[in-house]
C-alpha positions as CSV (number, residue, x, y, z in Angstrom):
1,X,-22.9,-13.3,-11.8
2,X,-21.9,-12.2,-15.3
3,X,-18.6,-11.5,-16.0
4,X,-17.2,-7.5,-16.5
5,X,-17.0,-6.9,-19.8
6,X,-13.0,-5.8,-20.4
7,X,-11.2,-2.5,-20.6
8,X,-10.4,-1.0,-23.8
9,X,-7.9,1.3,-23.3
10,X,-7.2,3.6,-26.3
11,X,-3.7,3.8,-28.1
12,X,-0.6,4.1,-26.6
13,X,0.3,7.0,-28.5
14,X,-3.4,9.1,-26.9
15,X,-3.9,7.4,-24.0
16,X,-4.1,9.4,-20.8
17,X,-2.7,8.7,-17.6
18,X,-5.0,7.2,-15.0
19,X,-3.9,7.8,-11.2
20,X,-6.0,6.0,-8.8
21,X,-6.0,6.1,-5.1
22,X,-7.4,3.1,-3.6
23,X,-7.7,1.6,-0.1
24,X,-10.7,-0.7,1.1
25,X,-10.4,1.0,4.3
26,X,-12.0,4.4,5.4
27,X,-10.3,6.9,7.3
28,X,-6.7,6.9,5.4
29,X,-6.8,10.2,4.1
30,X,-7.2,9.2,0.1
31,X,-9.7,12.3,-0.7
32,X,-6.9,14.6,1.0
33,X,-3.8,12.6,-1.4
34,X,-6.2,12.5,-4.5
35,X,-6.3,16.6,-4.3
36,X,-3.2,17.3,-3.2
37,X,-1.6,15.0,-6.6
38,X,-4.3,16.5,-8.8
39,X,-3.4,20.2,-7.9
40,X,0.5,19.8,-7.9
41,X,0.0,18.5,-11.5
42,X,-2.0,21.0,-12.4
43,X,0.4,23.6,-11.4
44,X,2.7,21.6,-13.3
45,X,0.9,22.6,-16.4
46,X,-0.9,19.3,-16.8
47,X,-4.5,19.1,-17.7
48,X,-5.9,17.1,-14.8
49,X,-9.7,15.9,-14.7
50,X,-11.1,14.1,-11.6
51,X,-13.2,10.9,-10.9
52,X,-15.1,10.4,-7.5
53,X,-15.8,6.6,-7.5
54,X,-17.4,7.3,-3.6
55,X,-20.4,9.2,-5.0
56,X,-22.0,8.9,-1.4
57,X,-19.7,10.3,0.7
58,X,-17.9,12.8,-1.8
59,X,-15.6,13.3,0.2
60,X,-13.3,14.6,-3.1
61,X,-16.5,16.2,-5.3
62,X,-17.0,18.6,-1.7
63,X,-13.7,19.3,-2.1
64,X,-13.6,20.6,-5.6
65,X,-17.3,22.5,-4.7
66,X,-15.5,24.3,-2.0
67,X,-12.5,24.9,-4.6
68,X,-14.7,26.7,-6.9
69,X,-16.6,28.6,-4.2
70,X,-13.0,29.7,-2.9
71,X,-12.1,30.8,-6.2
72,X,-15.4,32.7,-7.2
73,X,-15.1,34.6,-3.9
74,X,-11.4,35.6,-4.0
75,X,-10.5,35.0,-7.6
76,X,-7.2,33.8,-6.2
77,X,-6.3,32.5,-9.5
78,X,-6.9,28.5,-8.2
79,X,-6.2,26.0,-10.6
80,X,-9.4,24.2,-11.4
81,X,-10.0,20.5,-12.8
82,X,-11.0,20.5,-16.3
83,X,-14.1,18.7,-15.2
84,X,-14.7,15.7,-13.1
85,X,-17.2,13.5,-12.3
86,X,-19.0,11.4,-8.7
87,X,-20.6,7.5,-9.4
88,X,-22.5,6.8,-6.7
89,X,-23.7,2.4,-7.2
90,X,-26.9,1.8,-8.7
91,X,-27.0,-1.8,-7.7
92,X,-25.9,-3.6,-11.2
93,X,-22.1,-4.2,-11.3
94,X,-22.3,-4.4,-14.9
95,X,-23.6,-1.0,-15.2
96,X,-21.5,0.5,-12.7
97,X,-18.7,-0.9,-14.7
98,X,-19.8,0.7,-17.8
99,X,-20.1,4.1,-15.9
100,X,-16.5,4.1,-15.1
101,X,-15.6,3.4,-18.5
102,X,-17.8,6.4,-19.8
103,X,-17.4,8.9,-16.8
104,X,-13.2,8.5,-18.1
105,X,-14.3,8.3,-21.7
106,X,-15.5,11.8,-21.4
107,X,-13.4,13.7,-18.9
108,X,-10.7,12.6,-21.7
109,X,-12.4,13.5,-24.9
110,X,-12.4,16.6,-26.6
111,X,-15.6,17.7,-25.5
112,X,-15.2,16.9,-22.0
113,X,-11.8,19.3,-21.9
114,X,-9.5,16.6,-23.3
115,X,-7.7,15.8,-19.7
116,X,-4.0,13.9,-20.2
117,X,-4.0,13.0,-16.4
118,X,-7.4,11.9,-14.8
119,X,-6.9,11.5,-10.9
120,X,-9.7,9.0,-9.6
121,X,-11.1,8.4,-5.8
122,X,-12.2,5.5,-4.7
123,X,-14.5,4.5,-2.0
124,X,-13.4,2.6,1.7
125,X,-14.8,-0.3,0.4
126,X,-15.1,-3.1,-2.3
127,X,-17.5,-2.7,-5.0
128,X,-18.1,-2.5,-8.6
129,X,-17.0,0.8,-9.0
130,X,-13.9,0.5,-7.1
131,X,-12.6,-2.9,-9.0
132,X,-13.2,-1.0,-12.1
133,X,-11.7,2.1,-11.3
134,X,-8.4,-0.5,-10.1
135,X,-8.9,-2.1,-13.5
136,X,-7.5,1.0,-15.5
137,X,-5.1,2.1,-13.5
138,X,-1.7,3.4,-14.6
139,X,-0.8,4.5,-11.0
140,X,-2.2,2.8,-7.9
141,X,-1.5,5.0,-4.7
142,X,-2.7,3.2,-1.7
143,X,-2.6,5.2,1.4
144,X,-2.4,3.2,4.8
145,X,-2.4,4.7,8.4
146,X,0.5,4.3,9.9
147,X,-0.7,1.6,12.3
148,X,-0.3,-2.3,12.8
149,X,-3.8,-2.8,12.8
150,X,-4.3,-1.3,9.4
151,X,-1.8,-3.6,7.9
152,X,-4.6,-6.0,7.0
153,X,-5.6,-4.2,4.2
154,X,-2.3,-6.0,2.8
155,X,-2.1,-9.0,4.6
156,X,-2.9,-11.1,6.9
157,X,-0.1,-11.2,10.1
158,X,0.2,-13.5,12.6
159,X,0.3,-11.3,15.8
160,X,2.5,-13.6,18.1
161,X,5.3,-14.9,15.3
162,X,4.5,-11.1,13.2
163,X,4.4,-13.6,10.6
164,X,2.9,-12.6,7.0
165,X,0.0,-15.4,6.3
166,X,-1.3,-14.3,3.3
167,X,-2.3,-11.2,1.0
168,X,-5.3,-9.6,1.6
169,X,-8.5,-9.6,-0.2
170,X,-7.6,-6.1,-1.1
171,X,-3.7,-6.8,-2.5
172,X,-5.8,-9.9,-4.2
173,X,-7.7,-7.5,-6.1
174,X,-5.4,-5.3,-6.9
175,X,-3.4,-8.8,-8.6
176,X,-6.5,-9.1,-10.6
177,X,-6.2,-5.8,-11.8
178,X,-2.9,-5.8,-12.9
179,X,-3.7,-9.0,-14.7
180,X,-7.0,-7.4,-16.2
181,X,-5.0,-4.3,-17.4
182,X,-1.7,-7.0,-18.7
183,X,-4.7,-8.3,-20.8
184,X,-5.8,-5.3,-22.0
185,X,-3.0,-3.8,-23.5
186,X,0.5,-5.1,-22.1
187,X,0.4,-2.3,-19.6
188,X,1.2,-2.4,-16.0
189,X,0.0,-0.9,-13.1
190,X,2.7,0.8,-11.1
191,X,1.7,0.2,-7.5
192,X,2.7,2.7,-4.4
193,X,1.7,2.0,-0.8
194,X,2.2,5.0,1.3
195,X,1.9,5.6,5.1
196,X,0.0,7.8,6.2
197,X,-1.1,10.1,9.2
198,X,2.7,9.4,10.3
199,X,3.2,10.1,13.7
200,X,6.1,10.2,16.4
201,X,4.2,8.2,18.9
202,X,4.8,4.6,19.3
203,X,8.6,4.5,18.3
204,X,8.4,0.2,17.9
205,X,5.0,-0.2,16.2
206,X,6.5,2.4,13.4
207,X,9.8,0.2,13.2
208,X,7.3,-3.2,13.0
209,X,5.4,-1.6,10.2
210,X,8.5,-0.9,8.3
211,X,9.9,-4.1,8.6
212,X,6.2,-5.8,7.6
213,X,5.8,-3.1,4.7
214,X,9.3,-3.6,3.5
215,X,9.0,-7.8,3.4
216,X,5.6,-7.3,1.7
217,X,6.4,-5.1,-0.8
218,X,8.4,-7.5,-2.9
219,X,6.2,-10.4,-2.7
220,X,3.2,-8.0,-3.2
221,X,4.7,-5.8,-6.1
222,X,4.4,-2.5,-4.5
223,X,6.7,0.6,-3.9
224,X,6.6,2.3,-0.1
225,X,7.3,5.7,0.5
226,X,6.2,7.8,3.3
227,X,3.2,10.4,3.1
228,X,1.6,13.1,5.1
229,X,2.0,13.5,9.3
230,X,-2.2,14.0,10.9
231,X,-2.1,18.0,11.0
232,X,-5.3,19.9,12.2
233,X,-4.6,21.9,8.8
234,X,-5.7,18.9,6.6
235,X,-8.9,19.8,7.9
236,X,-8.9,23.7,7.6
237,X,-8.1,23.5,3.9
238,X,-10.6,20.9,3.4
239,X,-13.8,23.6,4.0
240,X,-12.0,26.3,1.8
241,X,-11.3,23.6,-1.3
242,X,-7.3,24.7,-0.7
243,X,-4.3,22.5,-0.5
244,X,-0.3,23.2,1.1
245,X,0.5,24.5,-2.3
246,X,-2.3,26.7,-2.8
247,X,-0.7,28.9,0.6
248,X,2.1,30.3,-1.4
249,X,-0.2,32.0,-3.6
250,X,-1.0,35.8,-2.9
251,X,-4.4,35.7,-3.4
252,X,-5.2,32.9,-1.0
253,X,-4.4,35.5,2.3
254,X,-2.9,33.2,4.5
255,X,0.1,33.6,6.8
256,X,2.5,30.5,6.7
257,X,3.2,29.0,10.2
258,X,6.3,26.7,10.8
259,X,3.4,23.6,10.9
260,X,2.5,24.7,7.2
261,X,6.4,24.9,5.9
262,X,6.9,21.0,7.3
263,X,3.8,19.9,6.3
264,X,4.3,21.1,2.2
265,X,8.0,20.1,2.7
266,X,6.7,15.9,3.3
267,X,4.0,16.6,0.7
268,X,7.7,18.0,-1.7
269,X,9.0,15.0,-0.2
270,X,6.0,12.5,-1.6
271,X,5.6,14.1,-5.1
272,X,9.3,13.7,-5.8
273,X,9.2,9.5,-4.1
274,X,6.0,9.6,-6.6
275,X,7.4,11.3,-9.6
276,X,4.7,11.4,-11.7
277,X,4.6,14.3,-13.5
278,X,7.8,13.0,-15.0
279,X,6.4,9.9,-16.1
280,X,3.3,11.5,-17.7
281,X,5.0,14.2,-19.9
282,X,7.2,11.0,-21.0
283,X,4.4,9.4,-22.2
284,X,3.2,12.8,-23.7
285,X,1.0,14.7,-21.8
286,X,1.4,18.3,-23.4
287,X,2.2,21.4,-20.9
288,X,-1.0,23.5,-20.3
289,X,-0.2,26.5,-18.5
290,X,-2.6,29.5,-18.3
291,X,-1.0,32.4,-19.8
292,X,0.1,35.3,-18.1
293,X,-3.2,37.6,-17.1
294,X,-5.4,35.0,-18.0
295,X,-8.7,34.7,-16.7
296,X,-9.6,31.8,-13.8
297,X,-10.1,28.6,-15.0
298,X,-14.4,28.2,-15.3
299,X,-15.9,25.9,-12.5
300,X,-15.7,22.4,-13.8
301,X,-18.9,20.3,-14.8
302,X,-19.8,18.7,-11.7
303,X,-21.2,15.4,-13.1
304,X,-23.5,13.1,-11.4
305,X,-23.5,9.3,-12.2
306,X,-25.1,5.8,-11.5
307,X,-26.8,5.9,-8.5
């Protein structure tokens, strides 16, 4: 198999910041994550554009659809992407390579909006699209359940001595990224495992994760912080395109319970263990906030891709 032809990031002094959220396991909640990041820097006055590398389940391009359905209904003054994109694979890594690299080329461009942060989903699975997607990474936010057996997407663990073996062919990819992207440029990818779907069942299996996660994290290169709880309301927001923040708004109509207030609180809790909107405006993302009265943002072009 031919080789990928390398990432060309642009200068230092233009480049935008890629997040990526990346798991080769389904069912982890990275759709939900990708969103929630993209609209908190949004209403941080950062313009965000959006990348669905999992073009076949669309999982995040649904998301945005029933964003902009939400917003043309209520005009609840949403914040929308700036555009995004979904790459489905055609077949040809090469070429699904290449459409990663143009899809970001032109959510970042002038004509495509000119995005300074570009938040990117990635499918449950390894493939072209996905390894590329890793490749230019400034952020990597891996979301894992909160669950033993979801620890191999890490590493291999001996059951009886809870003994770490070796990395995972995931964490083995994510190495070759970071080396891909040291290549590049000199950059690095800053790397953030986050549990997931927390729960208070299972009081030892949480403690045997965070002693795992915790001895991993050094030899892997990663940061852990802790994520979102499994709330029924993930779900409601899904069909209406909202997120926790968007319930504070006046135009959304919808009561707060006490189950909304802690679950925006841990979501508070991971954008500060993140702190990303720091690091962007440091490397100098300009504030975009709509001015006072201003219309609602226009519905984003809805791109298709390979595939």
């Amino acid at each position: 198999m031919s080789a990928m032809p390398p990432i060309t990031p642009p200068p230092a002094d233009s480049a935008p910041h890629i997040l990526v959220v990346g798991n080769e396991k389904g069912g982890t909640g990275k759709s939900t994550i990708a969103f929630h990041i993209a609209v908190a820097l949004m209403d941080a006055g950062l313009p965000v554009a959006t990348l669905d590398l999992d073009g076949r389940q669309g999982s995040l391009t649904r998301y945005i659809e029933n964003r902009c359905g939400f917003e043309e209904l209520r005009n609840a003054g949403l914040p929308i992407p700036l555009g995004h994109r979904s790459l489905a694979p055609s077949g040809d890594a090469m070429a699904d390579a290449r459409a990663v690299d143009h899809a970001l080329a032109e959510l970042t461009s002038a004509e495509g909006g000119g995005a300074r942060v570009v938040v990117v989903d990635t499918p449950g699975s390894d493939s072209a699209l996905s390894r590329r997607g890793h490749a230019w990474a400034d952020t990597l936010i891996t979301p894992l359940n909160d669950s033993l057996v979801d620890l191999d997407v890490l590493a291999l663990v001996d059951v009886q001595s809870d003994r770490i073996v070796r990395p995972s062919h995931y964490a083995a990819m994510v190495w070759e990224a970071k080396q891909a992207r040291a290549q590049a440029d000199g950059g690095e990818i800053q790397w953030i495992v986050l549990r997931n779907r927390l729960s208070n069942l299972n009081a030892h299996n949480k403690r045997e994760m965070a002693r795992l996660l915790g001895q991993l994290g050094p030899r892997l290169g990663f940061t852990l912080i802790a994520g979102l709880s499994e709330r029924v309301i993930f779900r409601e927001l899904f069909l209406a395109g909202l997120t926790l923040l968007d319930l504070r708004r006046a135009g959304v109509g919808q009561s707060l319970t006490m189950s909304h207030i802690t679950a925006r609180n841990e979501l508070r809790a991971l954008l500060k263990a993140i702190n990303l909107g720091r690091r962007v405006r440091h490397e100098g993302a300009p504030p975009m906030p709509r001015p006072p009265g201003a219309a609602p943002a226009a519905r984003p072009a809805l791109g298709g891709g390979a595939g």
